[in-house]
Backbone atoms as SQL, in Angstrom:
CREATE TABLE atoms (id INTEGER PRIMARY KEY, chain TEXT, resi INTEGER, resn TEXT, atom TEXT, x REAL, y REAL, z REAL);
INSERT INTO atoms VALUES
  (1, 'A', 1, 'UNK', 'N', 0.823, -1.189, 0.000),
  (2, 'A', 1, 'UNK', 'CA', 0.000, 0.000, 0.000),
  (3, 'A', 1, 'UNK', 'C', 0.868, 1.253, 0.000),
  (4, 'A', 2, 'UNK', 'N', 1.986, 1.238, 1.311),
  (5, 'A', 2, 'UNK', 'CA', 2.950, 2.380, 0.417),
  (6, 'A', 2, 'UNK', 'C', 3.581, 2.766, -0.414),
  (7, 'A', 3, 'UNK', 'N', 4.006, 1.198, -1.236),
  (8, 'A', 3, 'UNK', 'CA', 4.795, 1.604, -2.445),
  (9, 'A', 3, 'UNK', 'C', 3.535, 2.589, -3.161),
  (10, 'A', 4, 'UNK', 'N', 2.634, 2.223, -3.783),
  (11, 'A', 4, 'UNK', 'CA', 1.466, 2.609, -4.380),
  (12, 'A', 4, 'UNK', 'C', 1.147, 4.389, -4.267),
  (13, 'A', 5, 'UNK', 'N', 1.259, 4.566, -3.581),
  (14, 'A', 5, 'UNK', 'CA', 1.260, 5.641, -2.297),
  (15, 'A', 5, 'UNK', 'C', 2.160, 6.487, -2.704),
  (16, 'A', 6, 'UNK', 'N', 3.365, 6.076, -2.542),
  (17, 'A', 6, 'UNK', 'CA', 4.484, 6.624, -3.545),
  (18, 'A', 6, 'UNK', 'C', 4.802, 6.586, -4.797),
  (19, 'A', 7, 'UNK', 'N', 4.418, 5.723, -5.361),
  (20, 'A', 7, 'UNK', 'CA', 4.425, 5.830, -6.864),
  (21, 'A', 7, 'UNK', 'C', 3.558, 6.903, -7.256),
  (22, 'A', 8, 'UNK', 'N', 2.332, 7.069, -6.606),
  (23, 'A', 8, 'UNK', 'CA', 1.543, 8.420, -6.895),
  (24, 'A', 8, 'UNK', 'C', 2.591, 9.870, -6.678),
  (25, 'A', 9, 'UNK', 'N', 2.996, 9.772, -5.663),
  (26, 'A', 9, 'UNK', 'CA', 3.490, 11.111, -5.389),
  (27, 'A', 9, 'UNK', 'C', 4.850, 11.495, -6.810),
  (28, 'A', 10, 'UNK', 'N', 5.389, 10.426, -6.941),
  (29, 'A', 10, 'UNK', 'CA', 6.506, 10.275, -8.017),
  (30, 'A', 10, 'UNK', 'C', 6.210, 11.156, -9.165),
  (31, 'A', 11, 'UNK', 'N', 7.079, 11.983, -9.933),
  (32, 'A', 11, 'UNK', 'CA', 6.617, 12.634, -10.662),
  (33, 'A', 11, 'UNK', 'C', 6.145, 11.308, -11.906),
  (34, 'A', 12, 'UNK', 'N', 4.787, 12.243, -12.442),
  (35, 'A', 12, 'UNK', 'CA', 4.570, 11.124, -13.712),
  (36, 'A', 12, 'UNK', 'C', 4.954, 11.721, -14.928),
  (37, 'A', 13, 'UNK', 'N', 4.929, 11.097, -15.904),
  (38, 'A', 13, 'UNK', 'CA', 5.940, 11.677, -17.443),
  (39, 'A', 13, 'UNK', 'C', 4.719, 10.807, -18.439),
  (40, 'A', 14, 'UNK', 'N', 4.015, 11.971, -18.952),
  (41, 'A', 14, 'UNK', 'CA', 3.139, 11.578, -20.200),
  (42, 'A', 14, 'UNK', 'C', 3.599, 11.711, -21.429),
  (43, 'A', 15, 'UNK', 'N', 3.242, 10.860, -22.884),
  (44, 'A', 15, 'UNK', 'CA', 3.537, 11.235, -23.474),
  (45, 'A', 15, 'UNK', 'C', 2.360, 11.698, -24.555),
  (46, 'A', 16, 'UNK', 'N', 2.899, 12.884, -25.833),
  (47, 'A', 16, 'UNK', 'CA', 1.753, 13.742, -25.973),
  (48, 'A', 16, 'UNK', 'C', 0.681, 12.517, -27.072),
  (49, 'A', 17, 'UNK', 'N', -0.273, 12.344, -27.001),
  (50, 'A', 17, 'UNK', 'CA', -1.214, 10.854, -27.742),
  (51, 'A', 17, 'UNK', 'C', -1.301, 11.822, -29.937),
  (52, 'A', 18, 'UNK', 'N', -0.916, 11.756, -30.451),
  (53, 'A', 18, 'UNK', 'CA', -0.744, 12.266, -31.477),
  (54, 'A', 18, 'UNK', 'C', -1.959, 12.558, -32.327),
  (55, 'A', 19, 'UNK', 'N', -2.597, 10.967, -31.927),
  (56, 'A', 19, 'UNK', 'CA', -4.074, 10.286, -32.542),
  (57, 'A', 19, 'UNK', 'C', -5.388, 11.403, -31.957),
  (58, 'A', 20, 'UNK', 'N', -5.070, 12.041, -30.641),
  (59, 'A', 20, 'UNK', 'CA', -5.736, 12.412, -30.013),
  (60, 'A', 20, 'UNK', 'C', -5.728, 14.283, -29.715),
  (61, 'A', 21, 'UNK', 'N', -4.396, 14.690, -30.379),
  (62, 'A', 21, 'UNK', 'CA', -4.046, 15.832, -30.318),
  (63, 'A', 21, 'UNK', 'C', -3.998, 16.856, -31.751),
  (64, 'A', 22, 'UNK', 'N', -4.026, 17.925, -31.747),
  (65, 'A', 22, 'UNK', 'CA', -3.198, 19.009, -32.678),
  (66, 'A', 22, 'UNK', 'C', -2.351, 19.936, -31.999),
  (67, 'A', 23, 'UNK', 'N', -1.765, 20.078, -33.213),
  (68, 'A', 23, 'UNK', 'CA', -1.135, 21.870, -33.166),
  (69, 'A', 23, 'UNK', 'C', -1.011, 22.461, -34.168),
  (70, 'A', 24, 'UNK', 'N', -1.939, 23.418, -34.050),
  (71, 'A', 24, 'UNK', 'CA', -2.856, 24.380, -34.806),
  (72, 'A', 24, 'UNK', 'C', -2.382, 25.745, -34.696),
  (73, 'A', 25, 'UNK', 'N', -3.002, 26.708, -35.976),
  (74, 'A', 25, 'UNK', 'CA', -3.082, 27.750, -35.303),
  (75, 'A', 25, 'UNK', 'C', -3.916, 28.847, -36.544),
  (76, 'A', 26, 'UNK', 'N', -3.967, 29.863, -36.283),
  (77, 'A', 26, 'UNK', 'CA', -4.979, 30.769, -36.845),
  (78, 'A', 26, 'UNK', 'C', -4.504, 32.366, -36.767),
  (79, 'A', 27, 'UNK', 'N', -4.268, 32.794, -37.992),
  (80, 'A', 27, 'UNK', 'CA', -3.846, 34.025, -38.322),
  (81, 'A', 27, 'UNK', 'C', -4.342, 34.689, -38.870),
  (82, 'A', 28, 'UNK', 'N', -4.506, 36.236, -39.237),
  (83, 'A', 28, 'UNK', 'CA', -4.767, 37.288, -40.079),
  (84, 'A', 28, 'UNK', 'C', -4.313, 37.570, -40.891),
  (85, 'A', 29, 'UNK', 'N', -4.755, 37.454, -42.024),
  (86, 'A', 29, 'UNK', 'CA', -3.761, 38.044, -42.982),
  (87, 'A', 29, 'UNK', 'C', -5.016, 38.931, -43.872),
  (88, 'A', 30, 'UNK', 'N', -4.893, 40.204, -43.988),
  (89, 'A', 30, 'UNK', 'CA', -5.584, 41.221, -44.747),
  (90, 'A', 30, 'UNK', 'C', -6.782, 41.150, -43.908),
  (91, 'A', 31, 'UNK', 'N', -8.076, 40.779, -44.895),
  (92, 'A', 31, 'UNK', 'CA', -9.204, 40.558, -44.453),
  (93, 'A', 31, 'UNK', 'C', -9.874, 39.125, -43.860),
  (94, 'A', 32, 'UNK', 'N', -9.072, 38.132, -43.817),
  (95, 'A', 32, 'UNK', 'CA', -9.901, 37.149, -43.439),
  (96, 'A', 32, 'UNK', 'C', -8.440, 36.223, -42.361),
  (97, 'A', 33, 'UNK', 'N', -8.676, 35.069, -42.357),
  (98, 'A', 33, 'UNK', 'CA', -7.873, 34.566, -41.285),
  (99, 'A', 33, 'UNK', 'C', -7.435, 33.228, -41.825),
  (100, 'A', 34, 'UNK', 'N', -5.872, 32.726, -41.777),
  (101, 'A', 34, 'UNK', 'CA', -5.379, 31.737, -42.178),
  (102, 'A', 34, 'UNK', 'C', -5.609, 31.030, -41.246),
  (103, 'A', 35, 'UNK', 'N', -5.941, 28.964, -41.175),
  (104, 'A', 35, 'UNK', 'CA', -5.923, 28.178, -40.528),
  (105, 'A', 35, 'UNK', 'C', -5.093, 27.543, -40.989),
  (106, 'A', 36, 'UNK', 'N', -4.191, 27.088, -40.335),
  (107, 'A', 36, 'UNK', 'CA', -3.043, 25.998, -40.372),
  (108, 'A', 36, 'UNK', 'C', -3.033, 24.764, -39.411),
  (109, 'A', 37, 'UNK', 'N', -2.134, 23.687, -39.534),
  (110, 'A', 37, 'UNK', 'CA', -1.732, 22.600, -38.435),
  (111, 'A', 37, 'UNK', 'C', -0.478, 22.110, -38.837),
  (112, 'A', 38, 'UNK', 'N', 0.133, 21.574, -38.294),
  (113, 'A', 38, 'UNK', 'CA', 1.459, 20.635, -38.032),
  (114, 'A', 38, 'UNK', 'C', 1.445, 19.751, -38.198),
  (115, 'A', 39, 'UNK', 'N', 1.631, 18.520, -39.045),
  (116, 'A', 39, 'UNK', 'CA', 1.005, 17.148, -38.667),
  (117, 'A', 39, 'UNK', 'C', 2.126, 16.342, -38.405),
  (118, 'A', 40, 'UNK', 'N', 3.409, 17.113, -37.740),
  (119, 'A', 40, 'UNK', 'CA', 4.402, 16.367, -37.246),
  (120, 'A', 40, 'UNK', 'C', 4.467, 16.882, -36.037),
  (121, 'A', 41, 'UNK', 'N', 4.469, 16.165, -34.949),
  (122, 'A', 41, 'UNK', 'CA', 5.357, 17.055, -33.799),
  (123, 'A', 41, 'UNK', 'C', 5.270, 15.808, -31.959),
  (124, 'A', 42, 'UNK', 'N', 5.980, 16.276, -31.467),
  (125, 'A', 42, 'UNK', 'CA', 6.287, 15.264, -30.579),
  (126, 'A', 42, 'UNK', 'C', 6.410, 15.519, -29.199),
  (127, 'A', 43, 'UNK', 'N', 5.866, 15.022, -27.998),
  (128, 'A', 43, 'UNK', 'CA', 6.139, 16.070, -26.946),
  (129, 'A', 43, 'UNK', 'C', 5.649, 14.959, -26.000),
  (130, 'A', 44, 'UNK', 'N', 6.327, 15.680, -24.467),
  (131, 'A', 44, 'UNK', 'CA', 6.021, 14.963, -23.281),
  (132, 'A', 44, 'UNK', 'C', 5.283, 15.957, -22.039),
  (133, 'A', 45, 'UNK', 'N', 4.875, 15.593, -21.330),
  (134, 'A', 45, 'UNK', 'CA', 4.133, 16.593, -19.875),
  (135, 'A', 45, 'UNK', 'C', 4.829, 15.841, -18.625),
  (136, 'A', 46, 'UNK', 'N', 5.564, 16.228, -17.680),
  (137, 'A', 46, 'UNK', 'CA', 5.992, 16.003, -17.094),
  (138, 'A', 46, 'UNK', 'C', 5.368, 16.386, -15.755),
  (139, 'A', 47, 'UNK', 'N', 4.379, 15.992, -15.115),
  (140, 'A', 47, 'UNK', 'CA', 3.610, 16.457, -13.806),
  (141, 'A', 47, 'UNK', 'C', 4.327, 15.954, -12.364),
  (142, 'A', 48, 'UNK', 'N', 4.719, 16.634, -11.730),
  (143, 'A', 48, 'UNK', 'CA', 4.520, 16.525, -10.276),
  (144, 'A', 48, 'UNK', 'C', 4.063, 16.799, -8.999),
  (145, 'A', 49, 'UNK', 'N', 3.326, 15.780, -8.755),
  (146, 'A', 49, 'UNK', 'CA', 1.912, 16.085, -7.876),
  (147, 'A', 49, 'UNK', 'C', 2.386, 16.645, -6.217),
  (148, 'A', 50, 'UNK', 'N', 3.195, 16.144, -5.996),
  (149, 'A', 50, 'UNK', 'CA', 3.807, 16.725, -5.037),
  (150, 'A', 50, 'UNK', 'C', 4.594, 17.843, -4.750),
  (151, 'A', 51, 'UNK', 'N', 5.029, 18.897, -5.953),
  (152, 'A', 51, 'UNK', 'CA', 5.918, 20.119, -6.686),
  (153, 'A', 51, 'UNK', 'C', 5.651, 20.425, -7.836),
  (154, 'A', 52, 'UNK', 'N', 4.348, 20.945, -7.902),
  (155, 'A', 52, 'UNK', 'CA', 3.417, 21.540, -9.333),
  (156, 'A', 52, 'UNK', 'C', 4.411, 22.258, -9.728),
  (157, 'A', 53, 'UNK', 'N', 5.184, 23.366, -9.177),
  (158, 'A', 53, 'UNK', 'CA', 6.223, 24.330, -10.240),
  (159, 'A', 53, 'UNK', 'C', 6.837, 23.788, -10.549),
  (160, 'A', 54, 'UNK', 'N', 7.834, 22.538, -10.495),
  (161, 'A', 54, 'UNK', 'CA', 8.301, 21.503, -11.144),
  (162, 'A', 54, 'UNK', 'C', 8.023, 20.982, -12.043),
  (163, 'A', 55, 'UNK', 'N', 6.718, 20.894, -12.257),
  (164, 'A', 55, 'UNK', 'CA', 6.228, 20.159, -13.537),
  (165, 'A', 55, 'UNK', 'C', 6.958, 20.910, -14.806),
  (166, 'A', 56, 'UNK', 'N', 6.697, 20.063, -15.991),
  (167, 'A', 56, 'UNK', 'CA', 7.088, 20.549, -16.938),
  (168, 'A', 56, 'UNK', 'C', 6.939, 20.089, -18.171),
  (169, 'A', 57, 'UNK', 'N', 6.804, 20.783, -19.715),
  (170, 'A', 57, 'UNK', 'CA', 5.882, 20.254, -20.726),
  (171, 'A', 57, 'UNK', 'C', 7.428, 20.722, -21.539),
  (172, 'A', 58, 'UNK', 'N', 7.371, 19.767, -22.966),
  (173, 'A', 58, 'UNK', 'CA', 8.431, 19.650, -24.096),
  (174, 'A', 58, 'UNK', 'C', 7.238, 19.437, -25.333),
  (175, 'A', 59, 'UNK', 'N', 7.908, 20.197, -26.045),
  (176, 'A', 59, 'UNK', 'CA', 7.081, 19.947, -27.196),
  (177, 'A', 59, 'UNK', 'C', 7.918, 20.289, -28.581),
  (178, 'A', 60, 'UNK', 'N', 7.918, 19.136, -29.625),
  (179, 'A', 60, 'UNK', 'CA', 9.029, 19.774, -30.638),
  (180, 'A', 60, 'UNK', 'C', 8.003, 19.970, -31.895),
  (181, 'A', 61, 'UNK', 'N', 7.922, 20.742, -33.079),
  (182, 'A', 61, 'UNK', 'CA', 7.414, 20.336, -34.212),
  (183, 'A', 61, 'UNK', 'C', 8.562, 21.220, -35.008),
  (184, 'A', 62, 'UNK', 'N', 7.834, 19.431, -36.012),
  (185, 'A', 62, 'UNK', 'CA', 8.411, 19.789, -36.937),
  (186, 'A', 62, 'UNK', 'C', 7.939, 20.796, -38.276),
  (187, 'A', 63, 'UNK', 'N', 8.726, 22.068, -38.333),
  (188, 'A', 63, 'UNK', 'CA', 7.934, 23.078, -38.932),
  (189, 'A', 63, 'UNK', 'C', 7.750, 22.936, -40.409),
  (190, 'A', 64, 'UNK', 'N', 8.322, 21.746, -41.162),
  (191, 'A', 64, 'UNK', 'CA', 8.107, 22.028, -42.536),
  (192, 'A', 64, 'UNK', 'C', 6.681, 20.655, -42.861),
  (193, 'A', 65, 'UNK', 'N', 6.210, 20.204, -41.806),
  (194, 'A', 65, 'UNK', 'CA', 5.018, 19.739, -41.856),
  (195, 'A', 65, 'UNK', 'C', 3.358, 20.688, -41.673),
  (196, 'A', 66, 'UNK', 'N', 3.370, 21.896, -42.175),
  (197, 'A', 66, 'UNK', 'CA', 3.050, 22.726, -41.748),
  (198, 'A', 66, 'UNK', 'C', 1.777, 22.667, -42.770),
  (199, 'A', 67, 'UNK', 'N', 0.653, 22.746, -42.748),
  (200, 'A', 67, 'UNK', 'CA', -0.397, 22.426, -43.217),
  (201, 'A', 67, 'UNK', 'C', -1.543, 23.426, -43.386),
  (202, 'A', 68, 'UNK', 'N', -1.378, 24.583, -44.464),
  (203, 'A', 68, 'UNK', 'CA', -2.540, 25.148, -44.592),
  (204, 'A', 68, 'UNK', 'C', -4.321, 25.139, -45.761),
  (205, 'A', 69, 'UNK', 'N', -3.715, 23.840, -46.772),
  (206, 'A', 69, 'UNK', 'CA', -4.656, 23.229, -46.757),
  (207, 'A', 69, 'UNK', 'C', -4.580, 24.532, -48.254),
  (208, 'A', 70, 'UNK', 'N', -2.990, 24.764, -48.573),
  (209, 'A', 70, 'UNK', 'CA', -2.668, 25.831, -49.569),
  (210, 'A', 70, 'UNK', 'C', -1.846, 25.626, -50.309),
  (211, 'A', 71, 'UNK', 'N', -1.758, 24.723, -51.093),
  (212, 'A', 71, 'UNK', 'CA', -0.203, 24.072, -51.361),
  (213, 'A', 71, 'UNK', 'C', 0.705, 25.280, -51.598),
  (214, 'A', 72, 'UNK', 'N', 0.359, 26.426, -52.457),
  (215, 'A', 72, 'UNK', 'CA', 1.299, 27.026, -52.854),
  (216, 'A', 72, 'UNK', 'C', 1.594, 27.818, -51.395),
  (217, 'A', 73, 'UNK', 'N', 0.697, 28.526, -50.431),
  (218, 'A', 73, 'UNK', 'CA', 1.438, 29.167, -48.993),
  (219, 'A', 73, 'UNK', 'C', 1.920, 27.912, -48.692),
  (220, 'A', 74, 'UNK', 'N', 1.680, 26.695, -48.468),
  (221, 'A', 74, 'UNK', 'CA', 2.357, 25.794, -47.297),
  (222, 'A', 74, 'UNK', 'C', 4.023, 25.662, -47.983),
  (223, 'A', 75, 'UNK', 'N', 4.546, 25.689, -49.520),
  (224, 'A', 75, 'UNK', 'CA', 5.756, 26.305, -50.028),
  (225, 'A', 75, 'UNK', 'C', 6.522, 27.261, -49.569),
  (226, 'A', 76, 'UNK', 'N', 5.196, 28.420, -49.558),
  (227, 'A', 76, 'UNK', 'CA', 6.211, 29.352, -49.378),
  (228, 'A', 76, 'UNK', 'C', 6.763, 29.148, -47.476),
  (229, 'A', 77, 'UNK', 'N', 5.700, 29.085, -46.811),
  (230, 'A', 77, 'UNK', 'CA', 5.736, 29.213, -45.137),
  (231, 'A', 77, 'UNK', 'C', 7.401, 27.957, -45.151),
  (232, 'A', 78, 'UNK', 'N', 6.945, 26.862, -46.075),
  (233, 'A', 78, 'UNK', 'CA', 8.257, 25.988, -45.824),
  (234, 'A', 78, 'UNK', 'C', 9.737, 26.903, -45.937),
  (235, 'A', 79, 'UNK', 'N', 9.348, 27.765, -46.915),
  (236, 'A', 79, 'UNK', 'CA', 10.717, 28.585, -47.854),
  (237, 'A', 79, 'UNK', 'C', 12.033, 28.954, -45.912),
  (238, 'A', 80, 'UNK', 'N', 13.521, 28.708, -46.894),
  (239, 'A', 80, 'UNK', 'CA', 13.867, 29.805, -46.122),
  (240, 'A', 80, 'UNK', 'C', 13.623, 31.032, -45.305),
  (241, 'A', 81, 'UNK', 'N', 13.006, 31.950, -46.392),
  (242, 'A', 81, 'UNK', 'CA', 12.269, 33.189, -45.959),
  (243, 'A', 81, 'UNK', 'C', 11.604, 32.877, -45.007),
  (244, 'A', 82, 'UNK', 'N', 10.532, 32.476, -44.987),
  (245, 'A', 82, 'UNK', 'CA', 9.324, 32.366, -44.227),
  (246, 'A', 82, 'UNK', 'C', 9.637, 31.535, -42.700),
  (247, 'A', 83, 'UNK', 'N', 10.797, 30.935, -42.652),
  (248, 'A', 83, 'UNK', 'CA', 11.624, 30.243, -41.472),
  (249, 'A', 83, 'UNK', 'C', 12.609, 31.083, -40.320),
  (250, 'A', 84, 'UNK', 'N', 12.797, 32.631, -41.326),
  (251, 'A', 84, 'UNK', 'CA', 13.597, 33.408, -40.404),
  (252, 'A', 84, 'UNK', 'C', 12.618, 34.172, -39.265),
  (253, 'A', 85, 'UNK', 'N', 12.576, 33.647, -38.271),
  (254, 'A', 85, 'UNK', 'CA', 11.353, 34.034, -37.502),
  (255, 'A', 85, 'UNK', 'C', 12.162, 35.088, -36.008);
């Protein structure tokens, strides 16, 4: 019963479910608003229940998977240019 006990308190380390997630996002451009997504990217959540400011989240994407559903912007956003951020 104490191991148990302690294994709770232990920090836990999730990893991000891909099937179950995005990363998205939504911009302005002139008059109307670009929607994009990522359909690469990889990440963990690191919680500790016992030292919440401890916790801690990683998240990588990969930016030339970048998806606006535009072939010719999702080119350019890939371009050099569009990478110097």
């Amino acid at each position: 019963m104490t191991a148990a006990l302690d294994a709770m308190k232990a920090a836990q380390t999730y990893a991000i479910d891909k099937t179950h997630s995005e990363v998205a996002f939504q911009v302005r451009h002139l008059l109307t608003k670009v929607r994009g997504r990522f359909t690469e990217f990889a990440g963990t959540v690191v919680f500790d229940l016992e030292h919440p400011g401890q916790s801690s989240a990683s998240l990588t994407i990969d930016a030339s998977s970048v998806d606006t559903g535009t072939p010719d912007r999702d080119t350019h956003l890939r371009s050099d240019v569009a990478m110097i951020i």
